[in-house]
N, C-alpha and C positions, 0 to 999 in steps of 0.2 A: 318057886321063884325062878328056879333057871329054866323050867318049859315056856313059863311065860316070857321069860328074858329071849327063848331063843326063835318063838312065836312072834316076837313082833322085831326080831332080825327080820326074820322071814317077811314079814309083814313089808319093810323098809326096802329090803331088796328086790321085793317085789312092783313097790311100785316106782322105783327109780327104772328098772326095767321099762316097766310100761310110759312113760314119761320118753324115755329115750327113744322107744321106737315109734310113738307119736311123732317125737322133734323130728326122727328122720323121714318118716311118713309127711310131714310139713316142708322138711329141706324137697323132699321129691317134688311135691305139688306148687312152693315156691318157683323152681326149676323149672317146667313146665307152663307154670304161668308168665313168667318172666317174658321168653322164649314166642308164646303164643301174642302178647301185646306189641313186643317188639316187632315180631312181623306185619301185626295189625298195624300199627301202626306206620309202617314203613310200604306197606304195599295198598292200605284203600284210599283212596285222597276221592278229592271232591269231582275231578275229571270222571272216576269211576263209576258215581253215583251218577252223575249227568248223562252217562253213557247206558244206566242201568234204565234212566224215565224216559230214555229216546229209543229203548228196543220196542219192540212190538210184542217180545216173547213175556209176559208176566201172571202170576197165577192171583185171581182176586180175593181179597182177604173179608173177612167179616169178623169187625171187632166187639168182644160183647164184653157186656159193660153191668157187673153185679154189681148193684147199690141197696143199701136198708137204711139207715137212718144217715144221709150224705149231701144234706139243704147246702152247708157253707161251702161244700166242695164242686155239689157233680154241673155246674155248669161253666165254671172255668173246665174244668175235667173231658167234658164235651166238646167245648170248643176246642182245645188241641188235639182231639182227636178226627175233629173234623176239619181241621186245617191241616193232616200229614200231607206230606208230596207224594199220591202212590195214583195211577191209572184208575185203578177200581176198589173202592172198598165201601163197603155199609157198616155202618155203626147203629149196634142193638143193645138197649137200654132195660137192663132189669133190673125194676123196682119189687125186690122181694117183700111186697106189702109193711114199707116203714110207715113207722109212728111220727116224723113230723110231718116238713111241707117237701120232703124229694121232689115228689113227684108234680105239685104247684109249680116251685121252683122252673122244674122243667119244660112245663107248658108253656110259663109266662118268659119265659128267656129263647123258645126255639119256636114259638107259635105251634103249637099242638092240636091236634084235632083228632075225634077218637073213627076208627076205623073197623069195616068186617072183615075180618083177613082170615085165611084159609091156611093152616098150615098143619102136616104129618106131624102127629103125637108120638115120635119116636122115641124117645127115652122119659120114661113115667116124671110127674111134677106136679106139685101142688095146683091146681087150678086158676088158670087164667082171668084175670078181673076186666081185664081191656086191653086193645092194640092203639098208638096213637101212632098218627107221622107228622112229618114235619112240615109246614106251609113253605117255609126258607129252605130248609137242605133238604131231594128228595132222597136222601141215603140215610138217613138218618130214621131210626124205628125205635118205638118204647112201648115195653111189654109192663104192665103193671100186673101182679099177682098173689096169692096171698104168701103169708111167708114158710117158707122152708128152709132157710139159711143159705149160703153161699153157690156150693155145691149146686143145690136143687134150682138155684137163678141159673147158674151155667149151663145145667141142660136145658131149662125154659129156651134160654138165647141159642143152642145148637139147634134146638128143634125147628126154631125161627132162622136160622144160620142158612143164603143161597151158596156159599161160596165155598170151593175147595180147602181154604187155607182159613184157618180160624186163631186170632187173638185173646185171649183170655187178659183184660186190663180193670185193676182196683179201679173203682171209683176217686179214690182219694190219691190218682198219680196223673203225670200229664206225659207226653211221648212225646221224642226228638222229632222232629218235621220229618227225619230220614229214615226214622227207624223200620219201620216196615220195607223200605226198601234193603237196607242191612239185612235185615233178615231173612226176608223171602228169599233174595238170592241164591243163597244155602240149600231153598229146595231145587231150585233150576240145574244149578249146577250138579245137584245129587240125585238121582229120585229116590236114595233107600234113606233118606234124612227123614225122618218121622218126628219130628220136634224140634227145637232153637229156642234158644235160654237168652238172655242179654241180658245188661248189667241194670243194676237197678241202683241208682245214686239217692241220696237225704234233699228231698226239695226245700227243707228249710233254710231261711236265709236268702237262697233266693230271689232273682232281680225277674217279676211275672209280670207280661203285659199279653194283653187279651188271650191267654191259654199260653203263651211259647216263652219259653227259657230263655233269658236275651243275657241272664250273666250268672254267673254261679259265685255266692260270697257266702262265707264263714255265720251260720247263726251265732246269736247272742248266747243262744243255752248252750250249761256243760254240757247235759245229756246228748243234746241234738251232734254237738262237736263230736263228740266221744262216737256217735254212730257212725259219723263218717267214714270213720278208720275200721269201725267192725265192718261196713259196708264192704268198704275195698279190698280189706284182706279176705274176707268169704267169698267175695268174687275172682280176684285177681289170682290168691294164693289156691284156693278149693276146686272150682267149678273149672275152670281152665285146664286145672291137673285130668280132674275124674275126664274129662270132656274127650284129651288128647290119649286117653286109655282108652275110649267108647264103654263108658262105665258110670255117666253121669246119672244120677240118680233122683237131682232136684231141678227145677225148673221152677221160677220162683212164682208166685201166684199174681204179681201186681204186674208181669209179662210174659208170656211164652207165646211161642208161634207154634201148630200144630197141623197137622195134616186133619181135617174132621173127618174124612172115612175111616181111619185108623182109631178115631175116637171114639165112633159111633160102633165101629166094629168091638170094644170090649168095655162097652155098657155105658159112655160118660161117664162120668164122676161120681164116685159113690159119694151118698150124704149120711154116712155114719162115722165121718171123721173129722178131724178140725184139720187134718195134714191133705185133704183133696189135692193139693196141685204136686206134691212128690207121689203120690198113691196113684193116682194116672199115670205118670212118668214111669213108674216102676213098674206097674200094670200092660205097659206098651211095652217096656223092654221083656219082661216076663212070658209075652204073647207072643214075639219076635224069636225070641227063644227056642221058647216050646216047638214054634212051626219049623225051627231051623231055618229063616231067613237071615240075608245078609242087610241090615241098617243099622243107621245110626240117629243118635241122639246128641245134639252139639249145643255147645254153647261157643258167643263169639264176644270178645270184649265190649264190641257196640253190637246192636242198638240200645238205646238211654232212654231208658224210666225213670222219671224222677216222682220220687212218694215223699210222701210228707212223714214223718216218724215221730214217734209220743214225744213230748216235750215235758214229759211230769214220769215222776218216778213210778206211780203206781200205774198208768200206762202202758208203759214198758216192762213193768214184772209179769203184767196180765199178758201182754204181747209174748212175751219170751215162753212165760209159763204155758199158753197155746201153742206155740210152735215146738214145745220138750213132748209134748203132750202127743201130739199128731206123730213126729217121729215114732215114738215107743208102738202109737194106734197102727202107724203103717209097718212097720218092722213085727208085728204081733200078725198083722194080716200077712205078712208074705213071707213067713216063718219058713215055709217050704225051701225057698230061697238060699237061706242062709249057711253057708259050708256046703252047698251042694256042687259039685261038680259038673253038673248039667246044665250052670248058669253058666260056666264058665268064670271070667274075671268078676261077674256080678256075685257070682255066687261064692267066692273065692277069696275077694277081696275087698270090693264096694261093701257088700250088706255087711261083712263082718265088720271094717271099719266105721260103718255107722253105727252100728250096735256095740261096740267095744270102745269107741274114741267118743264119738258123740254123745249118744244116749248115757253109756255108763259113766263119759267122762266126769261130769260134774256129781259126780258120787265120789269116784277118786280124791279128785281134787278137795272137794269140802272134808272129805275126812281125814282126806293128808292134814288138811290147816287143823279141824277139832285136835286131832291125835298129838299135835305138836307138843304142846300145853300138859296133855295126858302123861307123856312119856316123861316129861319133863318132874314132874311131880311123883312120879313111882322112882325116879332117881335114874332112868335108861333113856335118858338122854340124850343123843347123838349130836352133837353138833355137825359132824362131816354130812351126816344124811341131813339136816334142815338145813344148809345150804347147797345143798347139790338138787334137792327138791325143788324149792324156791327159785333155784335158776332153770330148772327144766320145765317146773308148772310157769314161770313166769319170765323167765330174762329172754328165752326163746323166743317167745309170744312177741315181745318187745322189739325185735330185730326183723321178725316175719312184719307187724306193724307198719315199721320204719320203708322197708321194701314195697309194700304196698300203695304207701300215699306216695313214695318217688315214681312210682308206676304211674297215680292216677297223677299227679301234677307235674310230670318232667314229660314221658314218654307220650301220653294224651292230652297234657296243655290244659286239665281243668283246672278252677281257681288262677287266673290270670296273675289277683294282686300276690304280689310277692311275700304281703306282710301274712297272707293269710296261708299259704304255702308253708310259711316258717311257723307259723301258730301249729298247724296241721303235724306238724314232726315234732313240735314239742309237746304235744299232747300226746302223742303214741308212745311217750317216755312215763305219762303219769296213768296210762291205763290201768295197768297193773296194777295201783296203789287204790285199792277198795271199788271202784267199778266193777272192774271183774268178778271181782268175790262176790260181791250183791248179787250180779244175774248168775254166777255160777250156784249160787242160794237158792234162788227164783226156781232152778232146772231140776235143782237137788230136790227141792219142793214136789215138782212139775213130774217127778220120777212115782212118786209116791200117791200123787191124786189122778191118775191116768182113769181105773176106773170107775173111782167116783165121781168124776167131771168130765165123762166121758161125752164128748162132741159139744161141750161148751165151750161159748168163743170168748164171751165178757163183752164188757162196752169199752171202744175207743174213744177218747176226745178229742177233737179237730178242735186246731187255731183256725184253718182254711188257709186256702194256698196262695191269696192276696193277688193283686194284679186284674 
């Protein structure tokens, strides 16, 4: 009895430990994000952008566009991407051979006609079924083929890709008129910049008229609510930190801006994982590395992706449960990586933080809560340790929260109404009360099924993006 008694001391102080140095690994990346918006905020105004579509200097983008079964979405989707404010860019439409009317859809909304186009088969893909273009926009391209999943569409669309600077955008997201301009800048101003991340906002609720964002208001769903706040704190609080290290690691899949020689230089995107768009990102920093070059990998609080997000609970477990899943699949791929020296900060500090806070996190946590209960019943019971737990898995989380939505709604001006602002802060007081625990269940889950639901993605369900 007393080895077990002093086995699961150990146990207790071990994971108060690990809990604390998360919270401060959070306080860090809060600090830096803070820091990174405020300035954002304070230095791009609207003059700037005006200044950026009256240079002559810009690099032309080619945005591709993976779809498989995306009838209710992809031509609102198309049309804001075909209305950005940018000098040059093509939009390239792959329909990874869905099962219903996508691709209908697409002809009869952009006037379609099928074409013989000639294009270098550089990085291997399922077989090409047709090329169409457009009657109305001539930027506008749609690659129909059979299916390979996500991944294997995004090389289709490089292969097809004329342009230096490549977009990788969900089908099921629409983009800020400006954001390609946000972004690209990043490469002019730099040239060792090999990627750019932006923020990716909940299009639900949402005020949509022909493709563009004209007002941002609070959905009616808990869930969809509840996302907002995950949204902003992942962005605001995470990406900004890792970003202002040169240590970012993810680059989200529904936006990133890429250099394509750098892409095509270490293979596109591999399609043995459900995590593609961090396993590129990682893959580019890895290769940067290796060669001993100096770039960077940035993320900038704008440019604005707004995606549409599960509105139903099982949805969102499958959504979560895919993204725990791709983690562990890329962090298993680039194992090399990890505590290595030779990565430097990557190798040091990023990979081990994902693999110790991320991935293992929600092992931690679900077995802090089961053991509560356990310990309670053997009679070693700790009250001092189930509230010092409790406030470092959960009252921290709460405060980081709180900071996030004054970020997105004070310093960036989203959600205008006020009443929705105030709904927004009080909802990042009730997170913690069983949402959490659910998707941190879902991961706990998602830890365990890696290789037997290896590179499966699940079905999402679309409401569609209205407007």
């Amino acid at each position: 009895m007393e080895l077990l008694a002093w086995l699961l001391y150990g146990y207790q102080v071990l994971v108060l430990y690990y809990f604390a140095v998360l919270n401060f690994l959070y306080a860090t990346f809060a600090l830096f994000g803070l820091r990174m918006v405020a300035r954002y905020a304070r230095e791009l105004s609207e003059l700037s952008l005006k200044d950026l579509l009256e240079r002559e200097a810009y690099l032309p983008v080619s945005i591709l566009v993976p779809t498989y079964n995306e009838e209710k979405t992809i031509a609102a989707s198309v049309r804001s991407f075909l209305a950005l404010r940018y000098p040059e860019f093509e939009v390239i439409v792959v329909c990874d051979g869905p099962r219903d009317r996508t691709l209908e859809v697409l002809k009869e909304a952009f006037r379609l006609v099928q074409v013989d186009w000639v294009f270098k088969r550089a990085l291997p893909t399922k077989p090409i079924r047709g090329v169409y273009r457009s009657l109305t926009y001539p930027n506008l391209l749609v690659v129909d083929k059979e299916n390979g999943g996500k991944a294997d569409a995004l090389n289709a669309g490089l292969n097809f890709a004329r342009y230096p600077l490549f977009c990788g955008v969900d089908a099921d997201s629409l983009l800020d008129p400006e954001a390609l301009l946000r972004a690209s800048r990043l490469f002019l101003e730099d040239e060792r910049v090999l990627a750019v991340g932006g923020t990716i906002r909940p299009l639900n609720g949402a005020r949509v008229r022909e493709g563009i964002v004209e007002e941002l208001r609070l959905p009616r769903g808990f869930l969809e609510k509840m996302q907002i706040i995950e949204y902003a704190r992942a962005f605001f609080m995470g990406r900004a930190g890792w970003s202002a290290m040169n240590a970012l690691l993810i680059i989200s899949g529904a936006f990133g801006l890429f250099r394509r020689s750098e892409a095509m230089k270490v293979g596109g995107y591999r399609t043995d994982t459900v995590g593609e768009d961090m396993e590129l990102v990682v893959r580019l920093h890895r290769r940067a590395r290796e060669e001993g070059r100096d770039y960077r990998v940035l993320y900038t609080p704008d440019p604005i992706c707004y995606t549409e997000v599960p509105a139903d609970w099982a949805t969102l477990r499958r959504q979560r449960n895919r993204w725990h899943r791709g983690l562990w699949e890329v962090l298993w791929l680039h194992r090399a990586m990890l505590f290595n020296p030779r990565y430097g900060r990557l190798g040091l500090l990023a990979m081990p933080y994902f693999f110790l806070f991320e991935a293992l996190g929600p092992v931690v946590e679900v077995l802090g809560y089961l053991l509560l209960p356990v310990f309670y019943l053997l009679g070693v019971f700790n009250a001092e340790f189930a509230l010092l737990f409790l406030l470092l898995a959960l009252g921290y989380g709460v405060l980081l929260s709180q900071l996030a939505i004054g970020m997105e709604t004070l310093l960036l001006k989203r959600y205008p109404r006020l009443r929705d602002r105030v709904a927004l802060l009080f909802l990042s007081l009730l997170e913690a009360l069983g949402y959490r625990q659910v998707l941190a269940l879902e991961r706990f889950i998602a830890t365990f099924q890696v290789l037997r639901k290896r590179g499966q993605w699940g079905e999402m369900r679309r409401k569609g993006l209205g407007g």
